[in-house]
N, C-alpha and C positions, 0 to 999 in steps of 0.2 A: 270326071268332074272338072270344068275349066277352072283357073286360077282365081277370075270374078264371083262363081259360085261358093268355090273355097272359101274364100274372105268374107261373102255374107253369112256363108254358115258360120263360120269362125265366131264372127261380130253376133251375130243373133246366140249362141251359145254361151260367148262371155257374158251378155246380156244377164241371161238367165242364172249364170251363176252367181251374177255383182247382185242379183235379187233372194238372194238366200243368205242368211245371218250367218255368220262366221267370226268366231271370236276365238285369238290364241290364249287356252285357258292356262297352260304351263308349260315353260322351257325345264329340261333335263340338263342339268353337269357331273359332270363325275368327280368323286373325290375320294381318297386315301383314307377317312378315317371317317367315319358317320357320324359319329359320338362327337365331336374334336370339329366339325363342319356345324354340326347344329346346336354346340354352345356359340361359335363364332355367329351363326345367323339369330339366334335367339338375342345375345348381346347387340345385334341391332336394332331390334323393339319391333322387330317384323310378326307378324302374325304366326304364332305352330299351328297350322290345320288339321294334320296328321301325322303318326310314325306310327305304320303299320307295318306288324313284321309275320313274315310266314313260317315258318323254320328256318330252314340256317342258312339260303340260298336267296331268299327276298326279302329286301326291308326297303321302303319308302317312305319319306318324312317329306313333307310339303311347308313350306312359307307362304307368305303373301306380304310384300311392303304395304306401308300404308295408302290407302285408299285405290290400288291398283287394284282394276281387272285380270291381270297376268300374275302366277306364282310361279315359285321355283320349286323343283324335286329334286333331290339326290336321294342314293343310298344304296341297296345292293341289290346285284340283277337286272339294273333299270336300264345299262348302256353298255359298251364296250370301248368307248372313247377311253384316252387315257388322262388319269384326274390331273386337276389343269388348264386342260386343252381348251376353254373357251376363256377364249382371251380382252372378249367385249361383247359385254352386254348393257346396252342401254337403263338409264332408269332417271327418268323426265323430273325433275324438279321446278318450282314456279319461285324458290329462292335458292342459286348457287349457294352462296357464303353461309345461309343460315343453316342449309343442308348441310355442307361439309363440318359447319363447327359442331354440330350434333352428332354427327359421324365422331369426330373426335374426342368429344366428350365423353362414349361410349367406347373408349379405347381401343378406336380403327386410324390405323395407322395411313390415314390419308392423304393425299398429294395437296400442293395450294392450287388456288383458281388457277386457269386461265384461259385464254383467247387465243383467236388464229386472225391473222389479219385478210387469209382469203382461203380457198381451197388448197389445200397441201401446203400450206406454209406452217414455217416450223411453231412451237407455241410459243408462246408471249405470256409472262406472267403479270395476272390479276384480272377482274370482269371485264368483257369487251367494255370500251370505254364510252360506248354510244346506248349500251342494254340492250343491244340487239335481241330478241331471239332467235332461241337457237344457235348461240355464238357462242357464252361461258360453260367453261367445262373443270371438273376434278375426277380424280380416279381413285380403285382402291382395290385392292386382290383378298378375297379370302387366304386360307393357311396353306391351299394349294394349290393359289397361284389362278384360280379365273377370275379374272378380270372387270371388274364393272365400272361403266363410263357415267359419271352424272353428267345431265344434259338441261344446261336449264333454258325454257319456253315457259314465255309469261303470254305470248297468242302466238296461235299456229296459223298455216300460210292456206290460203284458199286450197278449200278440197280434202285438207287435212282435219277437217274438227272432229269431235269426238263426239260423247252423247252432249246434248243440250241442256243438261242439268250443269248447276255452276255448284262446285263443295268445297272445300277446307278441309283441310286433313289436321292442322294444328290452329293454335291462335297466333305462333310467327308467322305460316303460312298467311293467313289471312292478314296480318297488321299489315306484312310486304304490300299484299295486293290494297289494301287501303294508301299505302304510302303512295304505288305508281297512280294510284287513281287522283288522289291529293294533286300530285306533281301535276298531273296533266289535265285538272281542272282550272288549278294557277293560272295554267297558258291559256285555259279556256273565257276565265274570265278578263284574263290582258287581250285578246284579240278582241273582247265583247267593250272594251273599253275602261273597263278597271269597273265595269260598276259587279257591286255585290251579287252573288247570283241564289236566289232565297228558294229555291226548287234543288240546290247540292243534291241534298240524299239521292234524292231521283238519279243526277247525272252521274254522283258514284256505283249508283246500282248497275245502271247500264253500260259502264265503264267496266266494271267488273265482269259481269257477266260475258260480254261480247269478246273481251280479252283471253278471257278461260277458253271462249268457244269460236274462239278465233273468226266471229262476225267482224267485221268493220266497225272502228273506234269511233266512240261520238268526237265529233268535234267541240 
């Protein structure tokens, strides 16, 4: 087969796959103490789905953070990694600051905000100073050491959106996404001339919405 026919087959195959649902339902980590892991994950208000145990050789205990589609398993049997060993795992928040003071509140020994001022530079501490998305970050290690990165995205970048549904997982969550919405109607109404704009609700709705789902912001 020539190298042209290659690449079409190639392309018409990826096709076909990029059209079949696929969804990562749960990441695995290993850990030292199952018992001593899953009060550490339960004290962060995460969902217990399961701890299912077979005899003395399997046991599996599932989470779920809030309102994620992806959970986490650990427990016994499940891997051969050594506990630890995953040292970043993403976990998307829509408020840095309000996520990490929860986290501490819950007595997780969490890192403060901060920012990068470009790719691989070193951190900077406190929110990117512009609200980029995707820019503000904290950390925090369970009891043996895997790692999870909070990442906070208030809209995601073309190509990136998720489902089309817009949710809230708490009512800080949602006040944040009121407040950016608020901010960026201010400027909506100062380009508009300062006159009052009596249709708000409507442009918050869609400000929100479009933000979660990373559409294009109203002006």
């Amino acid at each position: 087969m020539s190298n042209d026919a290659m690449s079409v087959a190639t392309a018409t195959e990826s096709a076909k796959t990029a059209s079949i649902e696929m969804k990562v339902e749960a990441i695995v980590i290993a850990v030292s103490d199952v018992d001593r892991a899953k009060s550490f994950y339960s004290r962060l208000g995460w969902r217990l789905d399961a701890d299912f145990v077979v005899g003395n050789a399997f046991r599996v205990v599932q989470f779920t953070p809030p309102d994620s589609a992806c959970s986490l398993q650990f427990g016994k049997g499940l891997t051969s990694a050594e506990p630890g060993s995953t040292k970043v795992i993403y976990l998307v928040v829509s408020d840095i600051e309000a996520a990490r003071a929860e986290l501490v509140a819950r007595g997780v020994d969490a890192s403060g905000v901060f920012h990068r001022a470009g790719p691989g530079q070193p951190p900077i501490s406190g929110r990117d100073p512009e609200g980029r998305s995707y820019s503000s970050f904290a950390t925090f290690s369970d009891p043996d050491g895997n790692g999870w990165l909070l990442q906070e995205i208030t809209h995601r970048l073309p190509g990136r959106e998720a489902a089309q549904d817009t949710t809230f997982s708490s009512s800080s969550e949602l006040a944040a996404a009121l407040g950016r919405a608020a901010s960026a109607h201010g400027e909506h109404e100062r380009r508009a001339g300062g006159q009052r704009d009596d249709n708000w609700p409507d442009w918050y709705a869609q400000f929100m919405v479009a933000e979660q789902t990373g559409r294009p912001l109203p002006t």
